[in-house]
Residue frames as qw, qx, qy, qz and C-alpha x, y, z in Angstrom:
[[0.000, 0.889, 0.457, 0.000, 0.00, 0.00, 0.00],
 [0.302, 0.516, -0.033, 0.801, 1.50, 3.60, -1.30],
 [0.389, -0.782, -0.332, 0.355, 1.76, 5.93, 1.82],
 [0.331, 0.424, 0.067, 0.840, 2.90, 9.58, 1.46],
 [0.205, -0.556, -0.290, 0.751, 3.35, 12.50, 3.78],
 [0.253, 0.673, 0.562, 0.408, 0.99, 14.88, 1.97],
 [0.106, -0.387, -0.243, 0.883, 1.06, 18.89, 2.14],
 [0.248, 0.670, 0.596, 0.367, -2.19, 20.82, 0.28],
 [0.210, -0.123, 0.084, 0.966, -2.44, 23.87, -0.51],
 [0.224, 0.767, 0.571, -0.188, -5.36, 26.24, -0.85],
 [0.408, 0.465, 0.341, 0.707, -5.47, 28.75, -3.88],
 [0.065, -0.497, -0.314, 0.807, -5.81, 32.56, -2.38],
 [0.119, 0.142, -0.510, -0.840, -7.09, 33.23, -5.97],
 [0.667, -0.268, -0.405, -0.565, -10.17, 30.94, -6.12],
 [0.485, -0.339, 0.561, -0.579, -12.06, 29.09, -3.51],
 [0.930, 0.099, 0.244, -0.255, -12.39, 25.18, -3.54],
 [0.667, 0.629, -0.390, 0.078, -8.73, 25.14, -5.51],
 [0.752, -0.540, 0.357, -0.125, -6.30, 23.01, -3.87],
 [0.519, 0.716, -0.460, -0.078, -3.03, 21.93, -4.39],
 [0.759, -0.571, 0.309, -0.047, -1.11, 18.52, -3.03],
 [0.483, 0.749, -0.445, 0.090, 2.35, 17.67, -2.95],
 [0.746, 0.011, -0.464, 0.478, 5.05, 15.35, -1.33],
 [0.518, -0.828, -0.150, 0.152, 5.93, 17.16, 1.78],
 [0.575, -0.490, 0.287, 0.588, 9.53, 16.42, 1.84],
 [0.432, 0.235, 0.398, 0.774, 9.88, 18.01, -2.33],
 [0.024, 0.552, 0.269, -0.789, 7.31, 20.72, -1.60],
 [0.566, 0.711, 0.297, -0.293, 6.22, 22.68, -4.65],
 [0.208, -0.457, 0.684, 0.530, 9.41, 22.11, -6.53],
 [0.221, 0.031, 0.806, 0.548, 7.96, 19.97, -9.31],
 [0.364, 0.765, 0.450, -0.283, 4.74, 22.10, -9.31],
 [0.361, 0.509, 0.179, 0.761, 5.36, 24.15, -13.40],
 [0.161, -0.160, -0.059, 0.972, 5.70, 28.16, -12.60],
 [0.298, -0.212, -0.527, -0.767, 2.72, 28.68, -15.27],
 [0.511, -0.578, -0.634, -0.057, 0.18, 26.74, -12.28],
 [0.498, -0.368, -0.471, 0.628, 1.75, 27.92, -9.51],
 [0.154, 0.137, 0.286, 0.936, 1.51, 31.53, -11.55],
 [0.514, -0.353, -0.498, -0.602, -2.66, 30.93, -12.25],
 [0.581, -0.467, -0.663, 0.068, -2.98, 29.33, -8.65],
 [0.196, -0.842, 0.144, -0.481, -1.41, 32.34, -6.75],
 [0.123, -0.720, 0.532, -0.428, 0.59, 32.60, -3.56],
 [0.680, -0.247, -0.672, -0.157, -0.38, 28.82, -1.89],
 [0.220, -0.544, 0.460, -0.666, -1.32, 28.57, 1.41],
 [0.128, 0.139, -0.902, 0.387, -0.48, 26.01, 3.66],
 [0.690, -0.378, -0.184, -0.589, -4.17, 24.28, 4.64],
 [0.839, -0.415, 0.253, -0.245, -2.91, 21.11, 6.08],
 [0.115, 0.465, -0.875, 0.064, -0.26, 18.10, 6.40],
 [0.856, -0.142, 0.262, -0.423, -1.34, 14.51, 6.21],
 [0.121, -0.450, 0.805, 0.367, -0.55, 11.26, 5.90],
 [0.655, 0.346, -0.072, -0.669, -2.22, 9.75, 2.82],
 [0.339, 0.021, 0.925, 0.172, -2.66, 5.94, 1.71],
 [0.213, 0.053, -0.602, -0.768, -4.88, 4.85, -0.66],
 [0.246, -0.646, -0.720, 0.061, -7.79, 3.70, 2.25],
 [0.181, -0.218, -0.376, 0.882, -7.48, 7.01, 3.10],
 [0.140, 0.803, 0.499, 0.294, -11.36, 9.30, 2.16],
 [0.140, -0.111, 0.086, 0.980, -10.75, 12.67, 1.32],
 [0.302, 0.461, 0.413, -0.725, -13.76, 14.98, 0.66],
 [0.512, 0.797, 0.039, -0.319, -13.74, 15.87, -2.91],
 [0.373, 0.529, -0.742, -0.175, -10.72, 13.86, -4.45],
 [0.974, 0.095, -0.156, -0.130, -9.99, 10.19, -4.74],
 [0.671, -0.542, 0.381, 0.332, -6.74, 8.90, -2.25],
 [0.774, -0.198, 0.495, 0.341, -5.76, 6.74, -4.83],
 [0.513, 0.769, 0.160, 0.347, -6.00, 9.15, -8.21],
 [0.254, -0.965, 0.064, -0.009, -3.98, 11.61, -5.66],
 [0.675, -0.363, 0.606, 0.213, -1.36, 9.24, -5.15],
 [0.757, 0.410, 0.444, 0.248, -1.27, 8.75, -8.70],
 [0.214, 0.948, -0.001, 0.236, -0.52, 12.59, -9.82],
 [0.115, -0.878, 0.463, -0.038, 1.81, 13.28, -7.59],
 [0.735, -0.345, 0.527, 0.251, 3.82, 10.35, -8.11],
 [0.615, 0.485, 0.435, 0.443, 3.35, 10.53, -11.98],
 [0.286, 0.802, 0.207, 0.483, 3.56, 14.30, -12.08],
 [0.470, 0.007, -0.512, 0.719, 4.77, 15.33, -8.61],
 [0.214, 0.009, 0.173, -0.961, 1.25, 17.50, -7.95],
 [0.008, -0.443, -0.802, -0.401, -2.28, 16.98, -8.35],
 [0.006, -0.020, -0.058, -0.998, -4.65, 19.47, -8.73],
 [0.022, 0.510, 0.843, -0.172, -8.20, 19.56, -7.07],
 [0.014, -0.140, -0.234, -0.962, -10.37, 21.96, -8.58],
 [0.124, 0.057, 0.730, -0.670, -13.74, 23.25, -7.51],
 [0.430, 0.317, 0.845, 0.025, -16.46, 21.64, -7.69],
 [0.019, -0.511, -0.470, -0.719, -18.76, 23.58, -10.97],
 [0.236, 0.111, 0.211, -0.942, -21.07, 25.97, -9.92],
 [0.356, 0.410, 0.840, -0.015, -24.84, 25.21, -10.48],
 [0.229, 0.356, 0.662, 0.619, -26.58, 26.93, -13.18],
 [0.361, -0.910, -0.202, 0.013, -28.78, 29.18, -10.83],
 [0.589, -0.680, -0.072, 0.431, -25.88, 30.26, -9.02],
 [0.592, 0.200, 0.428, 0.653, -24.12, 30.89, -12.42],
 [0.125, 0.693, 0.462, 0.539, -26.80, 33.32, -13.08],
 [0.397, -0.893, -0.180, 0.113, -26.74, 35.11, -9.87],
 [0.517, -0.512, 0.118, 0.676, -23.27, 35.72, -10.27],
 [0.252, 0.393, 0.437, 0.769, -23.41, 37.05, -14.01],
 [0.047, -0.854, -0.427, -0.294, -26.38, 39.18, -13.05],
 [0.832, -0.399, -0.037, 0.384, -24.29, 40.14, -10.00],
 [0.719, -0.223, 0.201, 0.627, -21.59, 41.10, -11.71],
 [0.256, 0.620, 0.357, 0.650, -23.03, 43.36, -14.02],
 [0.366, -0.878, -0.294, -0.093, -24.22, 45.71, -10.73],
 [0.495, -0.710, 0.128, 0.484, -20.66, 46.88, -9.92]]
C-alpha cells in the first residue's frame, strides 16, 4: 500500500482550488505557469495519505497517482450550479 506524507495547498485566488504535494519536495515539481494561475499557496494542512485514506472531494488513490506521476495533483472546484451561475453574471453586471 502507497503511503505519502501529503502537504495541500489552498489557492488565495479561487475558492475550492487546492493543491497537493510530497511534503519532503514541496512545490518544486509544481510548473511556474500553475503555480503563476494558482497564486501565492497557502499552507491548509499536512497529512498522511494511503490509498484507504477518504478525502472529501478527491480520490486517495488518483492523488497518489498525480503526484507520483507528475509530482502535484490538482483539485479543482467543484462547478457551480446553473442558478448560481446566473446570480453571479447578473451580479456582476451591478458593480
Amino acid at each position: 500500500m502507497k503511503k505519502l506524507i501529503c502537504e495541500v495547498f489552498r489557492s488565495p485566488k479561487e475558492e475550492g482550488l487546492y493543491l497537493y504535494v510530497e511534503k519532503a519536495k514541496g512545490l518544486k515539481e509544481v510548473p511556474e505557469a500553475l503555480l503563476e494561475k494558482f497564486g501565492t499557496p497557502k499552507s491548509a494542512m499536512t497529512m498522511l495519505l494511503d490509498e484507504e485514506r477518504k478525502l472529501a472531494k478527491a480520490d486517495s488513490k488518483k492523488v497518489l497517482a498525480a503526484i507520483e506521476e507528475h509530482g502535484y495533483y490538482l483539485q479543482l472546484p467543484p462547478p457551480k450550479e446553473a442558478y448560481m451561475q446566473e446570480i453571479n453574471h447578473y451580479n456582476s453586471k451591478l458593480f
